[in-house]
Gaussian input, Z-matrix of N, CA and C with variables (Angstrom, degrees):
# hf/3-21g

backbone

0 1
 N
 C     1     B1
 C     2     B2     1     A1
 N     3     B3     2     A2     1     D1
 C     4     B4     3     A3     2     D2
 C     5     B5     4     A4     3     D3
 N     6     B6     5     A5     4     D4
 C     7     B7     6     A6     5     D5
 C     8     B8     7     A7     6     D6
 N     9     B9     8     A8     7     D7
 C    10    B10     9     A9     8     D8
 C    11    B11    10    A10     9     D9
 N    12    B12    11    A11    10    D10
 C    13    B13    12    A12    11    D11
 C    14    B14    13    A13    12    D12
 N    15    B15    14    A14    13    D13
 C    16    B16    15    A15    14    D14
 C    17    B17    16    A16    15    D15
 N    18    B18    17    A17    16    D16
 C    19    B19    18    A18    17    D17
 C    20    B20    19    A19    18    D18
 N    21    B21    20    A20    19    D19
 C    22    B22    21    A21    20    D20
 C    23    B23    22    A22    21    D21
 N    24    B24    23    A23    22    D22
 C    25    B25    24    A24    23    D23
 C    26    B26    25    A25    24    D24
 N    27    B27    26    A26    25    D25
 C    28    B28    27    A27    26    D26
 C    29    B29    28    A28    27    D27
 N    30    B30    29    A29    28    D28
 C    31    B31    30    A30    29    D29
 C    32    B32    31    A31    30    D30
 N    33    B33    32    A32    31    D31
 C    34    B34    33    A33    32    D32
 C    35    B35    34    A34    33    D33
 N    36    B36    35    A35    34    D34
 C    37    B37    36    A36    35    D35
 C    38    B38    37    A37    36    D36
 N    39    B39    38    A38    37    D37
 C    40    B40    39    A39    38    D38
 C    41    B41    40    A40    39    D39
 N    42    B42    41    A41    40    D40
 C    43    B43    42    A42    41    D41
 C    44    B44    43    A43    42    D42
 N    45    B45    44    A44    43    D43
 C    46    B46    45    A45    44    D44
 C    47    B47    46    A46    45    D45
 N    48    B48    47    A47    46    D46
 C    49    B49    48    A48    47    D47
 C    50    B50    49    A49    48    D48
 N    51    B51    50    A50    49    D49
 C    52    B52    51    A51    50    D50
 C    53    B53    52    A52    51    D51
 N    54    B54    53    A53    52    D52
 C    55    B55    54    A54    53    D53
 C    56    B56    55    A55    54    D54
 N    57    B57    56    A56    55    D55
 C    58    B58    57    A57    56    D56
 C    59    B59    58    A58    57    D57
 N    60    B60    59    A59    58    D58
 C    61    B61    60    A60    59    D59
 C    62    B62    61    A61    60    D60
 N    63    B63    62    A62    61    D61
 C    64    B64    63    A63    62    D62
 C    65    B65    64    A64    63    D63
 N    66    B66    65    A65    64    D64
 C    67    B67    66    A66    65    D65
 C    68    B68    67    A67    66    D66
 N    69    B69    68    A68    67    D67
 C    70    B70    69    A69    68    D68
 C    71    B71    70    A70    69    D69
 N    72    B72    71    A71    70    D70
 C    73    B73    72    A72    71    D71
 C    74    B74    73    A73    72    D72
 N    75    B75    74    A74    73    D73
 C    76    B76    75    A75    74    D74
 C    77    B77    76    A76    75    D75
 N    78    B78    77    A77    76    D76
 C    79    B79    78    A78    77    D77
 C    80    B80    79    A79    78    D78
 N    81    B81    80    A80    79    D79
 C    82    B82    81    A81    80    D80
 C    83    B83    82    A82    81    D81
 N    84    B84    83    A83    82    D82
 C    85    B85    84    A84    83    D83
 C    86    B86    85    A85    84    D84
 N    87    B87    86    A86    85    D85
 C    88    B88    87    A87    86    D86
 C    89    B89    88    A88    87    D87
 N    90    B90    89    A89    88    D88
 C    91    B91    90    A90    89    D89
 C    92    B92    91    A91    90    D90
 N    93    B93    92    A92    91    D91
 C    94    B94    93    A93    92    D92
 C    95    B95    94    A94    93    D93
 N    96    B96    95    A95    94    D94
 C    97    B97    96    A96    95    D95
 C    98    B98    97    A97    96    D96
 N    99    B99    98    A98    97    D97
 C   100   B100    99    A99    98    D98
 C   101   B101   100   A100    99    D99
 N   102   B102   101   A101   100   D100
 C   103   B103   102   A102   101   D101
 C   104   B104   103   A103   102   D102
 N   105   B105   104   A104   103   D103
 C   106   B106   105   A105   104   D104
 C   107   B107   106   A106   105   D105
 N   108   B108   107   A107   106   D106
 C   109   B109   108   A108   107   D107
 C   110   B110   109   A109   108   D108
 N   111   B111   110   A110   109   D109
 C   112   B112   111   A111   110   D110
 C   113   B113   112   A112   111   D111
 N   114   B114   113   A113   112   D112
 C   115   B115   114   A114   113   D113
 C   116   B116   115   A115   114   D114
 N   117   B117   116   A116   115   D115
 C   118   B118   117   A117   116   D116
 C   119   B119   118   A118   117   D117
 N   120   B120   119   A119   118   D118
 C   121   B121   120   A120   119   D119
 C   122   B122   121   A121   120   D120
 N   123   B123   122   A122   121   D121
 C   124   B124   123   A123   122   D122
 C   125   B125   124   A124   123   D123
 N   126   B126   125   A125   124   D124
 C   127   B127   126   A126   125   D125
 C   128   B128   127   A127   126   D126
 N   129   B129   128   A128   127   D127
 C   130   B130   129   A129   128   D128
 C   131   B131   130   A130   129   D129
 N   132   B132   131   A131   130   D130
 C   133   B133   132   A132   131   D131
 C   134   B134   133   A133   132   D132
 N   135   B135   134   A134   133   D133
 C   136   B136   135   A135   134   D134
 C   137   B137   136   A136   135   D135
 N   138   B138   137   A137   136   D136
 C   139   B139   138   A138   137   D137
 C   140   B140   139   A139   138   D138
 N   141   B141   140   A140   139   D139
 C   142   B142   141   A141   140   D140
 C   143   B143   142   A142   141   D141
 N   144   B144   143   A143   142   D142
 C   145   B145   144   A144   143   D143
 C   146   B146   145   A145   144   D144
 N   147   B147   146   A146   145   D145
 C   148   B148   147   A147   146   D146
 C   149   B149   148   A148   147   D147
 N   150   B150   149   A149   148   D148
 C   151   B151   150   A150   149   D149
 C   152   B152   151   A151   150   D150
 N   153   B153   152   A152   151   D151
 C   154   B154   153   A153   152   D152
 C   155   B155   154   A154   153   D153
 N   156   B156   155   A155   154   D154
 C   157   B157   156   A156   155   D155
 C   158   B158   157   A157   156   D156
 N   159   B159   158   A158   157   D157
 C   160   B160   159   A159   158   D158
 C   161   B161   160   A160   159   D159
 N   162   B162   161   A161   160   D160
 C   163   B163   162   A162   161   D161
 C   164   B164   163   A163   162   D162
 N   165   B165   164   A164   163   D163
 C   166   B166   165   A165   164   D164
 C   167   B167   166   A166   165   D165
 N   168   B168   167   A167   166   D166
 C   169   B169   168   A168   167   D167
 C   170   B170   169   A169   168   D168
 N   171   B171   170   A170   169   D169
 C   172   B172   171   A171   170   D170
 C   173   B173   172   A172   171   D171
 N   174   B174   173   A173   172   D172
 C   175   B175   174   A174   173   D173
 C   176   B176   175   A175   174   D174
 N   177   B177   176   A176   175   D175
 C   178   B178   177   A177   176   D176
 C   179   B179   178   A178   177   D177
 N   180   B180   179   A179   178   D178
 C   181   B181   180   A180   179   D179
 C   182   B182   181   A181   180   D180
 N   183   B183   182   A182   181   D181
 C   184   B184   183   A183   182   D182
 C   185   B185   184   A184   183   D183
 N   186   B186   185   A185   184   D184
 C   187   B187   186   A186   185   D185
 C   188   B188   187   A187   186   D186
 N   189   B189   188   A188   187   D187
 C   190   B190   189   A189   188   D188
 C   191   B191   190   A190   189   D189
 N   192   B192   191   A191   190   D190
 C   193   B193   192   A192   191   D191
 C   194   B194   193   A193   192   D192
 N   195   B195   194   A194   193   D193
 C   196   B196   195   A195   194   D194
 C   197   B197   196   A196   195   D195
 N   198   B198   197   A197   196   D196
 C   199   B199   198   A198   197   D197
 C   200   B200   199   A199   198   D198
 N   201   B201   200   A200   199   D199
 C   202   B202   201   A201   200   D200
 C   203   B203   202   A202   201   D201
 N   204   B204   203   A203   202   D202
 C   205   B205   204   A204   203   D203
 C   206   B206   205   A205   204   D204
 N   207   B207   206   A206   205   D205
 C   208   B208   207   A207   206   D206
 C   209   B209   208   A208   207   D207
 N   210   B210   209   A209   208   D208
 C   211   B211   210   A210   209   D209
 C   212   B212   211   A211   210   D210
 N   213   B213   212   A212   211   D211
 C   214   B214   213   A213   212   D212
 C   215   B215   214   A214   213   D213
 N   216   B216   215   A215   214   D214
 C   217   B217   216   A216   215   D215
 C   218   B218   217   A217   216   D216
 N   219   B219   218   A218   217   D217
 C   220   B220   219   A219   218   D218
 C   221   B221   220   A220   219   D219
 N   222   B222   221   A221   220   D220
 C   223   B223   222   A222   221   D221
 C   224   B224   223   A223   222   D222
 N   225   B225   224   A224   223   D223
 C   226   B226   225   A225   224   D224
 C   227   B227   226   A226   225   D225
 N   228   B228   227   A227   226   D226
 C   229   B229   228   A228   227   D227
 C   230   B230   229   A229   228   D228
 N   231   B231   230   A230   229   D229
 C   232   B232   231   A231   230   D230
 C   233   B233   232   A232   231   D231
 N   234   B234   233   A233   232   D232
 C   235   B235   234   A234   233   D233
 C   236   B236   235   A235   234   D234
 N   237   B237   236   A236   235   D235
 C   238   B238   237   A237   236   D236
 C   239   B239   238   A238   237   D237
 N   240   B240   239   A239   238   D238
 C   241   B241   240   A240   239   D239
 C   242   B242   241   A241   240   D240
 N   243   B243   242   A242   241   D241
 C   244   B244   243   A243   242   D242
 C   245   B245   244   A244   243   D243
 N   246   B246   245   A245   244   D244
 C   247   B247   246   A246   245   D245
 C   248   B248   247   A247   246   D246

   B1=1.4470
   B2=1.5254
   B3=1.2350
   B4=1.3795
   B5=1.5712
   B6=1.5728
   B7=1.4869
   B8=1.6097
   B9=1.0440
   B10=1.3712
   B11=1.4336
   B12=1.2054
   B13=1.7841
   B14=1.7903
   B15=1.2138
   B16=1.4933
   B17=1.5613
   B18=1.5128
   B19=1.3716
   B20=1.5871
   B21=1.8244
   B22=1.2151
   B23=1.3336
   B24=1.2311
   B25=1.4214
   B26=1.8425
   B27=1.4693
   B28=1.3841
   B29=1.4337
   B30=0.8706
   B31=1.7308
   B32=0.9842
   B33=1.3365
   B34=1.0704
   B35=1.9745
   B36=1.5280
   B37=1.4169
   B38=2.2092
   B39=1.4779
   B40=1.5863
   B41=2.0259
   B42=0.6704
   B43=1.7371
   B44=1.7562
   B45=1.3077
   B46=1.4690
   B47=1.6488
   B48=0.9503
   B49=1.6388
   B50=1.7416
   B51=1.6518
   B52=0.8674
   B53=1.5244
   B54=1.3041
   B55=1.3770
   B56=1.6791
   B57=1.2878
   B58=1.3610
   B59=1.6716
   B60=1.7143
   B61=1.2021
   B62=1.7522
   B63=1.2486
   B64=1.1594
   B65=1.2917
   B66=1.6374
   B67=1.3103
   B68=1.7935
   B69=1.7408
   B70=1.0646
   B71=1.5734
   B72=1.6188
   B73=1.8591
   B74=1.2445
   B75=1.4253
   B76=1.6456
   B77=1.5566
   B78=1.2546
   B79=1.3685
   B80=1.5596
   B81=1.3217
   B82=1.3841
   B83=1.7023
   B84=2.0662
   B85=1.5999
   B86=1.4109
   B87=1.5646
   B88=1.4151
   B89=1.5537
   B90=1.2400
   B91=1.7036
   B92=1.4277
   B93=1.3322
   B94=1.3454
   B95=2.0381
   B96=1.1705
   B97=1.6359
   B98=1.4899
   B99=0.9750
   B100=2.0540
   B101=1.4143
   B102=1.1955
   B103=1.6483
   B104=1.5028
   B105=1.5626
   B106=2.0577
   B107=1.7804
   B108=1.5465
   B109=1.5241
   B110=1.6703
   B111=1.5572
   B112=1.4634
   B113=1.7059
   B114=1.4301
   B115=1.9703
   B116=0.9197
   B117=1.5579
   B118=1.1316
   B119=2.1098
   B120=1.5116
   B121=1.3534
   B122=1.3064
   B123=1.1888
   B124=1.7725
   B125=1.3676
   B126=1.3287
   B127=1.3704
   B128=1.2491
   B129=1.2206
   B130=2.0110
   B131=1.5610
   B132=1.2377
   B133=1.7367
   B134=1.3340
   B135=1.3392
   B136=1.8619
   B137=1.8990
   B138=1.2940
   B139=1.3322
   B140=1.9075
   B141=1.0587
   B142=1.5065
   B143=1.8696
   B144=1.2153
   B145=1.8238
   B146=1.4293
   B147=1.5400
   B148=1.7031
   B149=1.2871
   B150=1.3781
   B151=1.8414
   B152=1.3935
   B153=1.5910
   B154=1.4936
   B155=2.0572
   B156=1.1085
   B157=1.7027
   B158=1.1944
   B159=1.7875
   B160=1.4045
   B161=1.6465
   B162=1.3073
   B163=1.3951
   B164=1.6770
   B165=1.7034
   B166=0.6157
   B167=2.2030
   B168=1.1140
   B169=1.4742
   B170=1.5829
   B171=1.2138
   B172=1.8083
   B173=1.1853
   B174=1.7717
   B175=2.1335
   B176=1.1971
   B177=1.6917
   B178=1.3028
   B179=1.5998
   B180=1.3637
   B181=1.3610
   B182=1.5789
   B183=1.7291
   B184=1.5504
   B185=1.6354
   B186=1.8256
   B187=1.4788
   B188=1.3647
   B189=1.5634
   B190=1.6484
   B191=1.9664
   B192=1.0167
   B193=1.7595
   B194=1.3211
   B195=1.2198
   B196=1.9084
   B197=1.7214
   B198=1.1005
   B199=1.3825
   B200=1.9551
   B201=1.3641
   B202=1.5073
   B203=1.3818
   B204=1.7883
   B205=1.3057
   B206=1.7396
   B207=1.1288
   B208=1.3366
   B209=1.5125
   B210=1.5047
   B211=1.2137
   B212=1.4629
   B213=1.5561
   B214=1.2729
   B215=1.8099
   B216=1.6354
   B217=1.9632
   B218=1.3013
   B219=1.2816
   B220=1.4765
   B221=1.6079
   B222=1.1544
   B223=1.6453
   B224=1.8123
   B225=1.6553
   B226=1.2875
   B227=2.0083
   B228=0.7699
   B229=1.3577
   B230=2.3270
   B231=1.4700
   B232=1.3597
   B233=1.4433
   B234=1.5405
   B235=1.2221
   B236=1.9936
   B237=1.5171
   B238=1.2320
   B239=2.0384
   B240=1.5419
   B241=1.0762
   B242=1.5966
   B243=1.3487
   B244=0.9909
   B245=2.2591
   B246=1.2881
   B247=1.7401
   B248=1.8881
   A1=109.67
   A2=115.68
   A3=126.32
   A4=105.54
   A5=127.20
   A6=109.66
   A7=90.54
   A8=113.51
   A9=152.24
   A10=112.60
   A11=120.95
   A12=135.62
   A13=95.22
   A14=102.59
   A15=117.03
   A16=115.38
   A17=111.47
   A18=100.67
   A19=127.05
   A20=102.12
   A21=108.52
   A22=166.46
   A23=104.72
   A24=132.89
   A25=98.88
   A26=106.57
   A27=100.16
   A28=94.96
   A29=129.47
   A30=123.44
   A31=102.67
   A32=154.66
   A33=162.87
   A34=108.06
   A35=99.74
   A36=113.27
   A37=87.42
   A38=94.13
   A39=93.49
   A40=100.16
   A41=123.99
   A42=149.41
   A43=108.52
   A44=107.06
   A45=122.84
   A46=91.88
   A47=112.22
   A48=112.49
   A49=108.70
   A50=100.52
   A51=95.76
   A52=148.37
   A53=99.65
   A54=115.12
   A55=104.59
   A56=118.65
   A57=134.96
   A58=100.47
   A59=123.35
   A60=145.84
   A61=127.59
   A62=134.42
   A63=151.73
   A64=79.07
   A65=128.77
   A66=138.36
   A67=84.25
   A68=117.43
   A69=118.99
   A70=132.81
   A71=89.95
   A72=93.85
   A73=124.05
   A74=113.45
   A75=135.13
   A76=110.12
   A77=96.15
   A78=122.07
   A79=111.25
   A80=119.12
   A81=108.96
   A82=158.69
   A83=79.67
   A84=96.32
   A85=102.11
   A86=120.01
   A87=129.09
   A88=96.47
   A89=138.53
   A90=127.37
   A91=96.63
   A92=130.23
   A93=109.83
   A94=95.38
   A95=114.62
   A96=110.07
   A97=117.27
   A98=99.24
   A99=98.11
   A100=95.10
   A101=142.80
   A102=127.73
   A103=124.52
   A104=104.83
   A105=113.98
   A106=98.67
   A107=102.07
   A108=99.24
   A109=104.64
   A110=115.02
   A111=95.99
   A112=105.07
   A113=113.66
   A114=110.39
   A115=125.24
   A116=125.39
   A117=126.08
   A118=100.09
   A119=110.24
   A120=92.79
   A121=114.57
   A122=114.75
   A123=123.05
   A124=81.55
   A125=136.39
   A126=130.33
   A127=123.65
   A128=101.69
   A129=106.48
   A130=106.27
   A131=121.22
   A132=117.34
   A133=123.52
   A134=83.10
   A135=95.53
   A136=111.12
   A137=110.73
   A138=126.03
   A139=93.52
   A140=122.86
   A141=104.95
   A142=100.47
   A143=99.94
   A144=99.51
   A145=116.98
   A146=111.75
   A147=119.75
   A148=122.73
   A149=91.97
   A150=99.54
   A151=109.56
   A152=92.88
   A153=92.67
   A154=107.97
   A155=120.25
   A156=115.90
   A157=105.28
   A158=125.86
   A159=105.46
   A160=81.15
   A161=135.54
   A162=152.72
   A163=106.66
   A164=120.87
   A165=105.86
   A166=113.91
   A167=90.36
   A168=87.88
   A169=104.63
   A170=130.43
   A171=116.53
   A172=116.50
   A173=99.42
   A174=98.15
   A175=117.81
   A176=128.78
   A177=125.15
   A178=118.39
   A179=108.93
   A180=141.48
   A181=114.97
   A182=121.35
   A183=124.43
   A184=106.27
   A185=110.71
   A186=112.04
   A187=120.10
   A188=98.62
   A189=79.45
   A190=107.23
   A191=101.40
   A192=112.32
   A193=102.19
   A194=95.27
   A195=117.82
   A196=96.73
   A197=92.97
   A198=108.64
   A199=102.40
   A200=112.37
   A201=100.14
   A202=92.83
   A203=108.03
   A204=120.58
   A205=112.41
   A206=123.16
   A207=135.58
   A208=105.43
   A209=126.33
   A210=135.39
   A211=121.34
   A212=110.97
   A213=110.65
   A214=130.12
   A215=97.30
   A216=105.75
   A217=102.51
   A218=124.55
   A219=104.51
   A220=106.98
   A221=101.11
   A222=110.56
   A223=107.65
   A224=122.10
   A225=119.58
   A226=89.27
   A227=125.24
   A228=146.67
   A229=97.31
   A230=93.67
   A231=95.41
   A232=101.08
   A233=116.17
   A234=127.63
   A235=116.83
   A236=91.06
   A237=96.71
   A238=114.39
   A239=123.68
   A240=117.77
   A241=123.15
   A242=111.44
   A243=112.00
   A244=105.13
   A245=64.97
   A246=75.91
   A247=113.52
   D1=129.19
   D2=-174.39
   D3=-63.34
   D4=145.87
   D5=174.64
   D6=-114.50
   D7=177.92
   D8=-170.39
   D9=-93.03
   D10=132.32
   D11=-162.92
   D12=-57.81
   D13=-40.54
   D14=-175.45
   D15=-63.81
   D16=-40.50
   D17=168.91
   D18=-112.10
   D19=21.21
   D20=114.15
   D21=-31.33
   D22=-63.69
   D23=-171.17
   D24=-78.16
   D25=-31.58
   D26=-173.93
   D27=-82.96
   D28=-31.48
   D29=173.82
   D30=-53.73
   D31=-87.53
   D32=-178.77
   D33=-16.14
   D34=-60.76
   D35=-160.91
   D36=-60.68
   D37=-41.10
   D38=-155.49
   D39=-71.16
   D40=-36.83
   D41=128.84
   D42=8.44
   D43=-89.14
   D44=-168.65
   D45=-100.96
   D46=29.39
   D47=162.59
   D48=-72.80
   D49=-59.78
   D50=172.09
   D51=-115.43
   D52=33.29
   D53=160.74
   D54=-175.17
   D55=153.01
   D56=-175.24
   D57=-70.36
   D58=120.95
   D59=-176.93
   D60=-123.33
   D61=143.68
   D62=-121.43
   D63=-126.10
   D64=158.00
   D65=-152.06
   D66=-90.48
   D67=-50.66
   D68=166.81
   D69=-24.66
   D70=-74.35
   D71=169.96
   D72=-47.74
   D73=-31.32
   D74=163.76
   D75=-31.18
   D76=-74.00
   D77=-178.55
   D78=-44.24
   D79=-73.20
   D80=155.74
   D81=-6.14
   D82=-67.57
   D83=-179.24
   D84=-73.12
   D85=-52.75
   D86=-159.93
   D87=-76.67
   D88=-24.03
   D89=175.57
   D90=80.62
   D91=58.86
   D92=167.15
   D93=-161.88
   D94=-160.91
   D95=-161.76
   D96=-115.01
   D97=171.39
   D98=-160.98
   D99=-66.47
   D100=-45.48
   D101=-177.54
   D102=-70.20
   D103=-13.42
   D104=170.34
   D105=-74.93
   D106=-44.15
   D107=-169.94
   D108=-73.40
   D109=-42.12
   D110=-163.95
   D111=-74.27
   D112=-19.52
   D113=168.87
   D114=-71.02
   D115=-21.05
   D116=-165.86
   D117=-105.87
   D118=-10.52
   D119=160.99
   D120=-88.86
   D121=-31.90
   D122=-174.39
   D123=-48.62
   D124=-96.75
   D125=168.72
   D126=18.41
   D127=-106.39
   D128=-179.28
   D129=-49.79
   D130=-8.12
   D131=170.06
   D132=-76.91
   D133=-26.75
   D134=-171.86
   D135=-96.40
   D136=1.70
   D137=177.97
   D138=-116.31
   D139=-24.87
   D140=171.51
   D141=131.52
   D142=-23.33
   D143=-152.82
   D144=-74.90
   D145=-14.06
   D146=148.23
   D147=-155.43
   D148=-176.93
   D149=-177.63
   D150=-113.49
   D151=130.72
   D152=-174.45
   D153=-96.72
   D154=98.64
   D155=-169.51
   D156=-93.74
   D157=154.17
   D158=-154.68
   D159=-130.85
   D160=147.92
   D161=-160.86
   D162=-125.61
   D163=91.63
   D164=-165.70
   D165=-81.70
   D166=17.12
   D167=-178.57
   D168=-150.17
   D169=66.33
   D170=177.80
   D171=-45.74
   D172=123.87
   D173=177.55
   D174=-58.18
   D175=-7.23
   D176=172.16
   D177=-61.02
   D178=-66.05
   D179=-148.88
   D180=-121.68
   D181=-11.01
   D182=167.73
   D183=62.92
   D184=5.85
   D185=158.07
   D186=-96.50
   D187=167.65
   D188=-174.12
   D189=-98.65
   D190=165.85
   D191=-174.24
   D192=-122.90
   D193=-163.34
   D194=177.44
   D195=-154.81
   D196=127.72
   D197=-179.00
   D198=-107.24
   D199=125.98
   D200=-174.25
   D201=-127.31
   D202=151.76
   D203=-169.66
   D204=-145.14
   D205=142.72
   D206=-179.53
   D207=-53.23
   D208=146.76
   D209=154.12
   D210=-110.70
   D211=147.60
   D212=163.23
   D213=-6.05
   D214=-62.66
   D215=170.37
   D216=-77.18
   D217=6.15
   D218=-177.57
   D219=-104.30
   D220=-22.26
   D221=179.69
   D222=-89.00
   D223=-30.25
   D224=176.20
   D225=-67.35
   D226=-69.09
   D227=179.59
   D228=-11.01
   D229=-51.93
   D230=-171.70
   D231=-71.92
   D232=-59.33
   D233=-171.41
   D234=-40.17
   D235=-53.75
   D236=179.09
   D237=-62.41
   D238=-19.01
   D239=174.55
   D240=-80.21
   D241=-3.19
   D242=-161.02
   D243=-111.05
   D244=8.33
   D245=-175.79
   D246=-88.48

């Protein structure tokens, strides 16, 4: 069953809640493909709910990444859904 951008995005938010994640690891946890994850952070970035930081050299691999991380509204944002 196909999910919804929306319960997406909460994957993601619930995701880099607790620790700052790579569009890659993204890809992984949430089960879905590098262009849902990289639209759907541009997304919650552009509404406030993370930061997208861009790494121009990963110590893994000497490519560059994006490391994305929860904000303040992004964490009231969870809290308040769960009420």
């Amino acid at each position: 069953m196909k999910r919804s951008s929306y319960e997406i995005k909460r994957a993601i938010l619930m995701h880099v809640k607790e620790e700052p994640l790579s569009y890659a690891a993204l890809e992984r946890k949430v089960n879905t493909g590098h262009n849902t994850i990289k639209n759907s952070c541009l997304e919650l970035e552009k509404f406030g709910q993370v930061k997208i930081k861009r790494i121009d050299e990963h110590p893994a691999n000497g490519r560059k990444s994006f490391s994305v991380s929860i904000t303040r509204q992004g964490i009231e944002t969870i809290e308040k859904e769960k009420v």
